[in-house]
BAFI-3210 file (N, C-alpha, C; in Angstrom, 3 decimals, decimal comma, padded with zeros to 6 digits):
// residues 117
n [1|2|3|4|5|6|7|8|9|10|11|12|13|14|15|16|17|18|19|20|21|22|23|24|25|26|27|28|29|30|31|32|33|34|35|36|37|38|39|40|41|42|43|44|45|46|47|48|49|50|51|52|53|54|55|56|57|58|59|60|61|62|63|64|65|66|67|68|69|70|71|72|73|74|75|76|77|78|79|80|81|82|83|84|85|86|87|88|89|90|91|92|93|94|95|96|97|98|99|100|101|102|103|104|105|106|107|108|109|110|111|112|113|114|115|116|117]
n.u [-059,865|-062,541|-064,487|-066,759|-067,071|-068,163|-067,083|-064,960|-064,628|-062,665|-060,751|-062,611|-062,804|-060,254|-060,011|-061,142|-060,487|-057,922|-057,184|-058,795|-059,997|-057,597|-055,800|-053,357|-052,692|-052,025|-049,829|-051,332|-050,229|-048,916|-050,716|-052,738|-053,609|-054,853|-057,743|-059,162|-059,777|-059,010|-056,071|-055,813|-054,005|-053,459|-051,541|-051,927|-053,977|-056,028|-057,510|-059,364|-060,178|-062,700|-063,737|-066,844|-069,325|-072,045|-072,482|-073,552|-073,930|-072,453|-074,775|-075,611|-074,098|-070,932|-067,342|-065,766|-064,061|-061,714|-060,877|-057,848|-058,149|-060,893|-062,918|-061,281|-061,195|-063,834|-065,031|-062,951|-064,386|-066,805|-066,118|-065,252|-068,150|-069,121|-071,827|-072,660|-073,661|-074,557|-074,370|-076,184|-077,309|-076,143|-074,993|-072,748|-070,967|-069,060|-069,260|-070,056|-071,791|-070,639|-071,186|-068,940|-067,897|-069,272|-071,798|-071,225|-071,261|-069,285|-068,376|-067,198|-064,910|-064,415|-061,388|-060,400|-062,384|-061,714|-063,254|-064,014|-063,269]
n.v [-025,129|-026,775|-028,116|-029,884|-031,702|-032,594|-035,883|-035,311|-032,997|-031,461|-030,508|-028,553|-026,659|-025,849|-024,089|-022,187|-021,613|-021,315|-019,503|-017,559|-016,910|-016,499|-018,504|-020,389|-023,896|-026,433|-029,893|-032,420|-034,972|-038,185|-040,410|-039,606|-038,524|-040,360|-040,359|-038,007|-034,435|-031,428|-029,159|-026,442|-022,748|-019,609|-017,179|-017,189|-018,493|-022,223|-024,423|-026,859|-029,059|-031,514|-035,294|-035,908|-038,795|-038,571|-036,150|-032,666|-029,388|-026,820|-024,203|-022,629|-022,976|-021,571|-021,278|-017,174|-014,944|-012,829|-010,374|-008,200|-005,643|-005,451|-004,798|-004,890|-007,990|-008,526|-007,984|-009,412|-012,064|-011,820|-011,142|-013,293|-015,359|-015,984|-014,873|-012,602|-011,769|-009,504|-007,987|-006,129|-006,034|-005,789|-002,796|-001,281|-002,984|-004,263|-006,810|-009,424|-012,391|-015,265|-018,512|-021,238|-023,543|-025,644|-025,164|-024,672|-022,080|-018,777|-016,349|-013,089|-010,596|-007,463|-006,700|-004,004|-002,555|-001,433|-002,217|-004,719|-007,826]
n.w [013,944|012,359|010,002|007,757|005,218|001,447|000,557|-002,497|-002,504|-002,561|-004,279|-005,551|-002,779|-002,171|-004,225|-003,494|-000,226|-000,776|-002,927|-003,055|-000,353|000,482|002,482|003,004|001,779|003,416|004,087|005,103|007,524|006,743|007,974|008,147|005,629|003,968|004,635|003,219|002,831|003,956|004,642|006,029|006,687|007,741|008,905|012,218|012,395|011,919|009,938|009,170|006,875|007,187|005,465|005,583|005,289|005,190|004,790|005,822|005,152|007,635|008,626|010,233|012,931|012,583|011,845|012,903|011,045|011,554|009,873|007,498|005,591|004,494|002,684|000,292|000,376|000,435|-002,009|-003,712|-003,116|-003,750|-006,953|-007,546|-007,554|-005,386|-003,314|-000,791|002,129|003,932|007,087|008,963|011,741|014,370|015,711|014,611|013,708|011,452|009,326|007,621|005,710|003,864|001,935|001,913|-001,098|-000,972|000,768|003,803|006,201|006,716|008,491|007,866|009,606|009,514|010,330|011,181|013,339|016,123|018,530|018,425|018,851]
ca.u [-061,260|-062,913|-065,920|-067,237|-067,013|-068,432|-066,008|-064,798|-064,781|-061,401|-060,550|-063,311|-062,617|-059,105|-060,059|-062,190|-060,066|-056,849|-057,027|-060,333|-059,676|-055,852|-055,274|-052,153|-052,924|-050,702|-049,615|-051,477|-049,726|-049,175|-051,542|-054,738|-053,745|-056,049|-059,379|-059,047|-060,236|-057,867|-056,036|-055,540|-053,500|-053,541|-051,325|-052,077|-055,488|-055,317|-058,732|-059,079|-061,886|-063,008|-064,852|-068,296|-070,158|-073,072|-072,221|-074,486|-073,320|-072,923|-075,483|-075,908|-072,696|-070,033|-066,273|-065,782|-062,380|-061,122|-060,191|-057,477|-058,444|-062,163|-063,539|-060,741|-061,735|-065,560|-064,541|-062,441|-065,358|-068,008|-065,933|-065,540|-069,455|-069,609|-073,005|-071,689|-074,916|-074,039|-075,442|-076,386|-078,021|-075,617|-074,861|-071,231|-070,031|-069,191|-069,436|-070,959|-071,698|-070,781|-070,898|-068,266|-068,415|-070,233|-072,476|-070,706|-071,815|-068,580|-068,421|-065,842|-065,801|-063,728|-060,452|-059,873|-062,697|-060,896|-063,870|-064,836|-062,676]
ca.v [-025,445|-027,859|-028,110|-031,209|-031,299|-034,301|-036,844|-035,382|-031,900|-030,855|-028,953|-026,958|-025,913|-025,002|-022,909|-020,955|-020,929|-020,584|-018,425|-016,662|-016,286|-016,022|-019,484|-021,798|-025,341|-027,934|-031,061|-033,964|-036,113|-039,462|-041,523|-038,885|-037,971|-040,732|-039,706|-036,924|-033,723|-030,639|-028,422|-024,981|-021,870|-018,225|-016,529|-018,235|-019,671|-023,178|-024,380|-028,292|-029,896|-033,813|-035,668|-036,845|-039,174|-038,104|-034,182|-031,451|-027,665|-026,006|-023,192|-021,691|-022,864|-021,186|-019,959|-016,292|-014,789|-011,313|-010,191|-006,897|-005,370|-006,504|-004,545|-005,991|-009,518|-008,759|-007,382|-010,845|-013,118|-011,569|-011,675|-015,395|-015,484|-016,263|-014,313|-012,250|-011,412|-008,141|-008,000|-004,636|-006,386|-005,365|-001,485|-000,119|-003,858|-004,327|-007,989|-010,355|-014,063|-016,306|-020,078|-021,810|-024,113|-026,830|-024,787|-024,248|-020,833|-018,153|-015,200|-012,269|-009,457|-006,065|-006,267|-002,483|-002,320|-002,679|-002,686|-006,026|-008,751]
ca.w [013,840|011,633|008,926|006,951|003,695|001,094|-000,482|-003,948|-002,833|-001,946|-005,056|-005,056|-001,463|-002,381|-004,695|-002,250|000,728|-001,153|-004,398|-002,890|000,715|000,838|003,340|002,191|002,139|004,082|004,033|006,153|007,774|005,885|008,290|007,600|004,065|003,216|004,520|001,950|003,184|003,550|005,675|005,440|007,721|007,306|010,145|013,525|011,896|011,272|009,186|008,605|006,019|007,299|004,769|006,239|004,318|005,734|004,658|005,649|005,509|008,785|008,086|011,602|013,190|011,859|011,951|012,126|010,968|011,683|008,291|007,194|003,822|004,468|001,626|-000,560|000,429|-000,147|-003,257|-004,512|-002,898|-005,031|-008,472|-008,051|-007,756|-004,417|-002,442|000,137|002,829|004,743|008,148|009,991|012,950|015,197|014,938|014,405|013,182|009,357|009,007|006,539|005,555|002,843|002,203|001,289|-002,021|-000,561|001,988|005,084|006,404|007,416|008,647|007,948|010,370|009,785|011,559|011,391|014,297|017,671|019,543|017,918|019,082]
c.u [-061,449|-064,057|-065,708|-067,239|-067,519|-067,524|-066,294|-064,689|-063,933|-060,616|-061,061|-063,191|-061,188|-059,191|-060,591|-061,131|-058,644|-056,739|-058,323|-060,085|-058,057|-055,171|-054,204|-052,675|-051,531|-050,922|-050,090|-050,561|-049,902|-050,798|-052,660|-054,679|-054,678|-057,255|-059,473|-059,331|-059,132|-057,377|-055,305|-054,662|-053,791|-053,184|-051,237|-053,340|-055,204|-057,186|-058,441|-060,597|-061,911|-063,940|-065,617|-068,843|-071,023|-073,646|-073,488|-074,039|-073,308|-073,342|-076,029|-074,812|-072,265|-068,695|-066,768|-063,902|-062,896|-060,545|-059,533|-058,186|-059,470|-062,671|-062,977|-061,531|-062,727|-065,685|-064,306|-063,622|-066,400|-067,558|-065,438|-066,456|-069,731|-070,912|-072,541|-073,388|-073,979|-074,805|-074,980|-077,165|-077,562|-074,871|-073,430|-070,529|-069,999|-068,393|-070,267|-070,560|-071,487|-070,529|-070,181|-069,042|-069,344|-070,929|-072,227|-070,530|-070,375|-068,450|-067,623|-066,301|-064,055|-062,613|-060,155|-061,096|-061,896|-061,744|-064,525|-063,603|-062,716]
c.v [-026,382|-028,081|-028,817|-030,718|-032,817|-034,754|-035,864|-034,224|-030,763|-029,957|-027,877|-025,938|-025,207|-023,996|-021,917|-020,703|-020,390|-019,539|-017,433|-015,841|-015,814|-017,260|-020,241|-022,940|-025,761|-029,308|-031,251|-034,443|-037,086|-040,400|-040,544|-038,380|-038,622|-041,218|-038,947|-035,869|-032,621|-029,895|-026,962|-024,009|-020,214|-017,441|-017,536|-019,079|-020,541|-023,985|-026,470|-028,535|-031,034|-033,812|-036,274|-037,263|-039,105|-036,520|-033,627|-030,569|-027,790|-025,262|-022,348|-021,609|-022,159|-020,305|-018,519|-015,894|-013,279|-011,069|-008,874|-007,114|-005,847|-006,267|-005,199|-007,268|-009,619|-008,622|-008,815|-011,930|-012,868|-011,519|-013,034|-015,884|-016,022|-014,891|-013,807|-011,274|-010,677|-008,115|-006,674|-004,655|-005,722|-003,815|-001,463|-001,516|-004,570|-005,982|-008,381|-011,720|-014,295|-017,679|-020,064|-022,701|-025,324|-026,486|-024,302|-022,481|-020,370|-017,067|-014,124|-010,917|-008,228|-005,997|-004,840|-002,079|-002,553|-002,864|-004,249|-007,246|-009,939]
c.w [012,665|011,057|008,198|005,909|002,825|000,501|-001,777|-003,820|-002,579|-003,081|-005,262|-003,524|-001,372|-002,925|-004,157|-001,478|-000,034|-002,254|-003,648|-001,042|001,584|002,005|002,167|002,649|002,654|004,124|005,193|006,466|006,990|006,418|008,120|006,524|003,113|003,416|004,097|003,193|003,143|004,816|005,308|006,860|007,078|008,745|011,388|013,509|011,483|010,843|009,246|007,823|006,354|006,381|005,777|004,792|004,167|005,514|004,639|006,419|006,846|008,373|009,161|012,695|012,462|012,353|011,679|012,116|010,770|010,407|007,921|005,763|003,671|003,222|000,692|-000,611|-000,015|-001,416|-004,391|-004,281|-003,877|-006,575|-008,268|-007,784|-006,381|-003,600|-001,452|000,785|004,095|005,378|008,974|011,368|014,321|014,649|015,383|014,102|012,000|009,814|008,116|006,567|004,579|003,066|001,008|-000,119|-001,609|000,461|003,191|005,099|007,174|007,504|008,758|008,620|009,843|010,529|011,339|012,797|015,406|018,462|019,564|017,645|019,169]
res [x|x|x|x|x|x|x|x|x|x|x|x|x|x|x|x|x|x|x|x|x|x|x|x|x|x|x|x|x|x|x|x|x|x|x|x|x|x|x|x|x|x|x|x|x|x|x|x|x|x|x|x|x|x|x|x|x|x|x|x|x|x|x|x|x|x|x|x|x|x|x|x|x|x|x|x|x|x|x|x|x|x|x|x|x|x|x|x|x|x|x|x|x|x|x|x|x|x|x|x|x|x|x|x|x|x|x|x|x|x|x|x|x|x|x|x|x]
***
């Protein structure tokens, strides 16, 4: 999958997805290494950032990722000051939202549910 990001903002997004959400960055290819942007994995997830010059968040789109150790994770997202919006809309599924450093809205859901696939 794939979410915009603005020119200049590829370290801050490392530090989110990698030190914060546990993804490894990877190497671009040579011929797209220089439209900047980033690319990330975690398991069989494969994440990419494009710069737009045009950038605006996704804030209603949005990845969601199945997450082990959710509480952990919610845990590390909120001491690196990220906002972490817990939704009870739907009953018996522990999920929540946060945006990334530059806006982009994602959603982590509970993998210890199995009914929630």
């Amino acid at each position: 999958m794939q979410l915009a990001i603005p020119p200049g903002s590829e370290e801050r997004c490392d530090e989110f997805y990698v030190d914060v959400l546990g993804f490894a960055r990877e190497e671009k290819p040579a011929a797209l290494a220089t439209r900047g942007g980033r690319w990330y994995r975690q398991g069989d997830v494969s994440l990419h950032l494009g710069v737009a010059l045009d950038f605006q968040p996704a804030t209603k789109a949005h990845p969601a990722f199945r997450v082990g150790a959710y509480a952990t994770l919610v845990e590390r997202v909120e001491a690196a000051g990220y906002h972490v919006r817990v939704d009870q809309a739907i009953e018996g599924m522990v999920h929540c939202y946060v945006d990334d450093p530059v806006g982009n809205r994602l959603e982590l859901i509970d993998a210890s549910d199995p009914d929630r696939r």
